[in-house]
C-alpha positions as a Markdown table, in Angstrom:
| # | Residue | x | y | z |
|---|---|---|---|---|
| 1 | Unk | 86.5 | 30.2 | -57.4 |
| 2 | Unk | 88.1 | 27.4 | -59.3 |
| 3 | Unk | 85.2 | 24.5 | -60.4 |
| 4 | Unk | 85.5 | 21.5 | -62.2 |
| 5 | Unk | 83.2 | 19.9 | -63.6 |
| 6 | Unk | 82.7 | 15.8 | -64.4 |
| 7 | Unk | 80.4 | 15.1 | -67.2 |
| 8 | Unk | 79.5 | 11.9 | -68.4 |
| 9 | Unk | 76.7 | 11.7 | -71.0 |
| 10 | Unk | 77.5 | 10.4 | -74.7 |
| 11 | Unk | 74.9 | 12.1 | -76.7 |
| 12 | Unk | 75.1 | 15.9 | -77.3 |
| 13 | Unk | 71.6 | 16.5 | -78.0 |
| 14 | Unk | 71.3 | 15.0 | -74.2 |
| 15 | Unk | 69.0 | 17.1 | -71.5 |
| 16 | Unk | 72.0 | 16.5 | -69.2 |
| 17 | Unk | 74.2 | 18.2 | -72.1 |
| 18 | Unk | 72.1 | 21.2 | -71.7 |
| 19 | Unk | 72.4 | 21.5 | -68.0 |
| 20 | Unk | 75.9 | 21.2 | -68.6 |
| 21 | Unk | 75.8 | 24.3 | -71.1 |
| 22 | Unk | 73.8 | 26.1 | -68.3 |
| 23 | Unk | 75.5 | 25.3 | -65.5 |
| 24 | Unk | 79.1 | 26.4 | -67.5 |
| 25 | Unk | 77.2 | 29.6 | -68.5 |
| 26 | Unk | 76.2 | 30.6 | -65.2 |
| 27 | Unk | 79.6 | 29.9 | -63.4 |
| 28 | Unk | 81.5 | 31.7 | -66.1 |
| 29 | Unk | 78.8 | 34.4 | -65.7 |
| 30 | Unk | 79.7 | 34.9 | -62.3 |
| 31 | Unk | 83.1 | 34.9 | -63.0 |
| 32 | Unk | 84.5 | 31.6 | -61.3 |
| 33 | Unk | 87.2 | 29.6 | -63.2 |
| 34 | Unk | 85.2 | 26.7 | -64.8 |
| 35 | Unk | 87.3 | 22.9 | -65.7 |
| 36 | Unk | 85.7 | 20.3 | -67.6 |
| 37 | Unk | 86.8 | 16.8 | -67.6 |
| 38 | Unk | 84.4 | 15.4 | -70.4 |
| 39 | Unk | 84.8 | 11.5 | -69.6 |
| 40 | Unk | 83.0 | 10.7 | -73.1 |
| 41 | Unk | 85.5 | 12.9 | -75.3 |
| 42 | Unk | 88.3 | 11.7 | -73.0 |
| 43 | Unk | 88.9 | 8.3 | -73.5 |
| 44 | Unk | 88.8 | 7.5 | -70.2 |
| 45 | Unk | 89.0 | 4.0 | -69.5 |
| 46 | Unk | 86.8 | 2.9 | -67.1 |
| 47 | Unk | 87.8 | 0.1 | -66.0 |
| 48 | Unk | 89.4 | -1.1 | -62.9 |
| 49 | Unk | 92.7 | -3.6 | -64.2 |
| 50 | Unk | 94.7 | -5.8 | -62.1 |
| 51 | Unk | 97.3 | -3.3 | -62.3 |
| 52 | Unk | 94.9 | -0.5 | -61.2 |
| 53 | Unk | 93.6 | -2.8 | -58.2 |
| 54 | Unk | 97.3 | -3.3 | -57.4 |
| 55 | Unk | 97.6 | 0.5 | -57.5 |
| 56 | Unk | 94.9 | 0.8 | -55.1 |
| 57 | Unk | 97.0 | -1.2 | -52.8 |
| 58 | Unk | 99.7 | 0.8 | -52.7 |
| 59 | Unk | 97.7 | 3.9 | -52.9 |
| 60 | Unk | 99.9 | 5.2 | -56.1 |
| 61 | Unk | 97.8 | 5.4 | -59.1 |
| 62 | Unk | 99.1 | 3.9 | -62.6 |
| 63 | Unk | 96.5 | 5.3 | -65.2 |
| 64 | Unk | 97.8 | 8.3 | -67.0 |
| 65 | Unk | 94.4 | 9.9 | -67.2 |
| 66 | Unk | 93.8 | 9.6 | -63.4 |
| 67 | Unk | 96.9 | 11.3 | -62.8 |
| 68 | Unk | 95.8 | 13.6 | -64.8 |
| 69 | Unk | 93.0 | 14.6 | -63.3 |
| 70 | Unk | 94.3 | 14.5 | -60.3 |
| 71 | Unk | 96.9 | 17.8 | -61.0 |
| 72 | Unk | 93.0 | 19.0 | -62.1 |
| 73 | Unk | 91.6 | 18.4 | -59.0 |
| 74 | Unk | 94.3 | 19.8 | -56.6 |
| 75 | Unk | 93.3 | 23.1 | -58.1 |
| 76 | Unk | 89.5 | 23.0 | -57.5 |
| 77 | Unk | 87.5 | 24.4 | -54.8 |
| 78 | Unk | 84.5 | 23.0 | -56.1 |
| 79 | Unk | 83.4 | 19.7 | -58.0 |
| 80 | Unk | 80.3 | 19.5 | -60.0 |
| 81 | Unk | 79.2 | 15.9 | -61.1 |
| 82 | Unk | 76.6 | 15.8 | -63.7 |
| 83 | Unk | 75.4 | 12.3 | -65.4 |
| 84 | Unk | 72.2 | 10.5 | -66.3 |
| 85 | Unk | 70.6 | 8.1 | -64.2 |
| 86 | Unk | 70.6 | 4.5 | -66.0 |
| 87 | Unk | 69.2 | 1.3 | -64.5 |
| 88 | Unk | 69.1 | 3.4 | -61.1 |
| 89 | Unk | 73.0 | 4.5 | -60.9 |
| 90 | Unk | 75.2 | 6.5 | -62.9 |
| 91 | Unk | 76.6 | 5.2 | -66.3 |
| 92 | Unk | 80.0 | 3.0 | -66.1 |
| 93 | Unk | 82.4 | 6.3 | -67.1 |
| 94 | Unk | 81.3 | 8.1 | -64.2 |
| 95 | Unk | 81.5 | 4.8 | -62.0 |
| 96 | Unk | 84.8 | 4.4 | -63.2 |
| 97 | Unk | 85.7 | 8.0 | -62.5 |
| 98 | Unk | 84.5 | 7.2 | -58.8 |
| 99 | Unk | 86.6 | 3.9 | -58.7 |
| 100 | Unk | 89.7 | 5.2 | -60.2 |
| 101 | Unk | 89.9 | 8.5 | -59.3 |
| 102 | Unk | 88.6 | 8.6 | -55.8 |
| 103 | Unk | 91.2 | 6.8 | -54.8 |
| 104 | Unk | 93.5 | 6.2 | -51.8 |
| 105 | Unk | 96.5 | 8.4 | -52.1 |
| 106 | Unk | 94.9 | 10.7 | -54.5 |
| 107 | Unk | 91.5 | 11.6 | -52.7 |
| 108 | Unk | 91.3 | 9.5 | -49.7 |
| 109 | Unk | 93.4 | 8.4 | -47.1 |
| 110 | Unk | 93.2 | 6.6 | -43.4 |
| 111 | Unk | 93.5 | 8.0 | -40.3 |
| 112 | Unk | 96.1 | 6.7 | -38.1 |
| 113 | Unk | 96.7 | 3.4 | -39.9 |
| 114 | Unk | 93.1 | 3.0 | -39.5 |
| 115 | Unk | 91.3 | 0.7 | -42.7 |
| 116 | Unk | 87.9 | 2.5 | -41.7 |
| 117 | Unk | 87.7 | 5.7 | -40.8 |
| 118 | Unk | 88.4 | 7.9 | -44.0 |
| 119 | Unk | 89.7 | 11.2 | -44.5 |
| 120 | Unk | 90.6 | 13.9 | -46.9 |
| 121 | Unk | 93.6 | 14.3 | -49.2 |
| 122 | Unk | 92.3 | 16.8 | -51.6 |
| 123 | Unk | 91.2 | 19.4 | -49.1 |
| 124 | Unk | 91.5 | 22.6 | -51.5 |
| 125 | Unk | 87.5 | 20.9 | -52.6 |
| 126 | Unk | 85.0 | 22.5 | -49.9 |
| 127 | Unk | 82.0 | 21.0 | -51.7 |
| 128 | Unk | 80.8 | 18.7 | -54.1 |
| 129 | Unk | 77.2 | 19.3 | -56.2 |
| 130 | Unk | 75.6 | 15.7 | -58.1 |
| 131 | Unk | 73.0 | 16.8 | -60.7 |
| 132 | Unk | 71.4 | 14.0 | -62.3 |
| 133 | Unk | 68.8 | 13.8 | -64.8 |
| 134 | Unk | 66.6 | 10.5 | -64.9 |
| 135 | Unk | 62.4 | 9.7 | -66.2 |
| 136 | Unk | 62.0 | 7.8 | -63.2 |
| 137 | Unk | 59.4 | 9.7 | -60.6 |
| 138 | Unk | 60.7 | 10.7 | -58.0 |
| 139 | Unk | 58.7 | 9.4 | -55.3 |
| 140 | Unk | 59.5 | 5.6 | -57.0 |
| 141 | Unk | 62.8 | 6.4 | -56.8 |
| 142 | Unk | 63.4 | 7.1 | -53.3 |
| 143 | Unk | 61.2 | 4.8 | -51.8 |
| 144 | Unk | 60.8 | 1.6 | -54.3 |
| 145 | Unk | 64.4 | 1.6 | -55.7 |
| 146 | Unk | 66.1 | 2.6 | -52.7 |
| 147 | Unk | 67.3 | 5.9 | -53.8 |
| 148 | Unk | 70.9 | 4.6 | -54.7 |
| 149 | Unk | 72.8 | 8.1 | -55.6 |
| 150 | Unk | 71.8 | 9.4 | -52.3 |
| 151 | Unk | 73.2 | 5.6 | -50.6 |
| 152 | Unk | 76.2 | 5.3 | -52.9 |
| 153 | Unk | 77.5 | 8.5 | -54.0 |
| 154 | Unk | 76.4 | 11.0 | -51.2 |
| 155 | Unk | 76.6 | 9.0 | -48.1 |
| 156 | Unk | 78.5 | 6.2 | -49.5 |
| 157 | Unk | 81.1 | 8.4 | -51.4 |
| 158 | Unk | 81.6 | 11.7 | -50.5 |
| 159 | Unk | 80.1 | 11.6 | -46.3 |
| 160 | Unk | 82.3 | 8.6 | -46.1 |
| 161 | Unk | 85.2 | 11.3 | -47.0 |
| 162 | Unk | 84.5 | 13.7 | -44.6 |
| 163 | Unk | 82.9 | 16.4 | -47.4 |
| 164 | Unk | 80.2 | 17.9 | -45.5 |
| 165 | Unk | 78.9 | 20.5 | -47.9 |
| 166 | Unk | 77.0 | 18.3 | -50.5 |
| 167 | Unk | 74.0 | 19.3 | -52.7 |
| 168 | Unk | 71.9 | 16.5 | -55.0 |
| 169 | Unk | 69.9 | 18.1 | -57.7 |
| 170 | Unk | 67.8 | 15.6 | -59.3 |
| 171 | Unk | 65.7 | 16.3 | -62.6 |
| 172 | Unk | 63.2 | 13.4 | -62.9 |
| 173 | Unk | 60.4 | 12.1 | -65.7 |
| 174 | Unk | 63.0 | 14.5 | -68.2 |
| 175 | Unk | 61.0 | 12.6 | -71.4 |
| 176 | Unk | 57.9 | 13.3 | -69.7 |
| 177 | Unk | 57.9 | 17.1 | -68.5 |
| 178 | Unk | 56.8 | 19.9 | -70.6 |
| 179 | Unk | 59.4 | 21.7 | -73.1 |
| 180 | Unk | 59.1 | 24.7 | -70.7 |
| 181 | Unk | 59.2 | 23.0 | -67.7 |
| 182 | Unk | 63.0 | 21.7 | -69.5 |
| 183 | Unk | 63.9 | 25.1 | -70.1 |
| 184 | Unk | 62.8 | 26.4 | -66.6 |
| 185 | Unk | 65.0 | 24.1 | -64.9 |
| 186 | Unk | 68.0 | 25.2 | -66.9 |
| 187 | Unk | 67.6 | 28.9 | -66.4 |
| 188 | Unk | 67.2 | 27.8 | -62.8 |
| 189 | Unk | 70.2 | 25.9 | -62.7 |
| 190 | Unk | 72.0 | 28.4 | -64.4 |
């Protein structure tokens, strides 16, 4: 199976850098085909430009990198997101990732000249895994914060695009837990 992989942390001594070292291990361990577009070492630009907005219009992206990982996402069967929760969402790369990238004409379209009702473009992708790392509980999360990855990248994202095989793996109170607790949840993830 063909995976990719979208990582967005910018510190390599990162917990979410580890998972990403585990996850990689166990999918090339069980022999799937393993793609990494590293947003930090990439120079993505997150940004959405007047130009890019203009884009969205037309549904033909302009950003080189975008069409780059495009080609890279036609060939995937699987997408693995994995990022840090900051301030209760994901960190402006990935955000710009989900802006720029998941985009009409490239991920997305509408059915029958619909502006609502989504569906589909890259349909080779049968499932998409979120693994986030964050030190807030989890408990506080969901209930006093609102639980915004489920709301805005699950439901909001990737339900709203018809992908019905989605898995959120959230590591919480990372400072907090025990070094082997760490290192339990990345031979686990593995």
């Amino acid at each position: 199976m063909k995976i990719i992989i979208v990582f967005n942390h910018p510190y390599e001594g990162s917990f979410c850098n580890a998972i990403l070292n585990s996850v990689t291990l166990g999918l090339k361990q069980a022999n799937h085909d393993v793609d990494l577009i590293h947003l930090d070492k990439d120079g993505f630009n997150p940004v959405m430009t007047s130009r890019d907005l203009k884009a969205f219009r037309d549904k033909r992206p302009v950003d080189p990198k975008v069409l780059e990982y495009e080609k890279r996402l036609e060939k995937a069967d699987h997408v693995i997101f994995i990022f840090p929760v900051w301030w209760e969402l994901m960190p402006a790369l990935m955000k710009g990732f989900i802006d720029k990238v998941i985009f009409p004409g490239v991920a997305y379209d509408y059915e029958n000249g619909s502006n609502t009702k989504m569906k589909p473009l890259l349909t080779n992708i049968k499932s998409v895994t979120v693994i986030t790392t964050m030190n807030t509980p989890k408990l506080l999360y969901r209930i006093i914060f609102g639980n915004a990855v489920q709301k805005a990248i699950m439901r909001g994202t990737f339900w709203k695009l018809g992908y019905k095989n989605r898995t959120w793996m959230s590591f919480n109170m990372v400072k907090q837990v025990s070094e082997e607790k760490r290192k339990s949840w990345l031979t686990k993830i593995e």
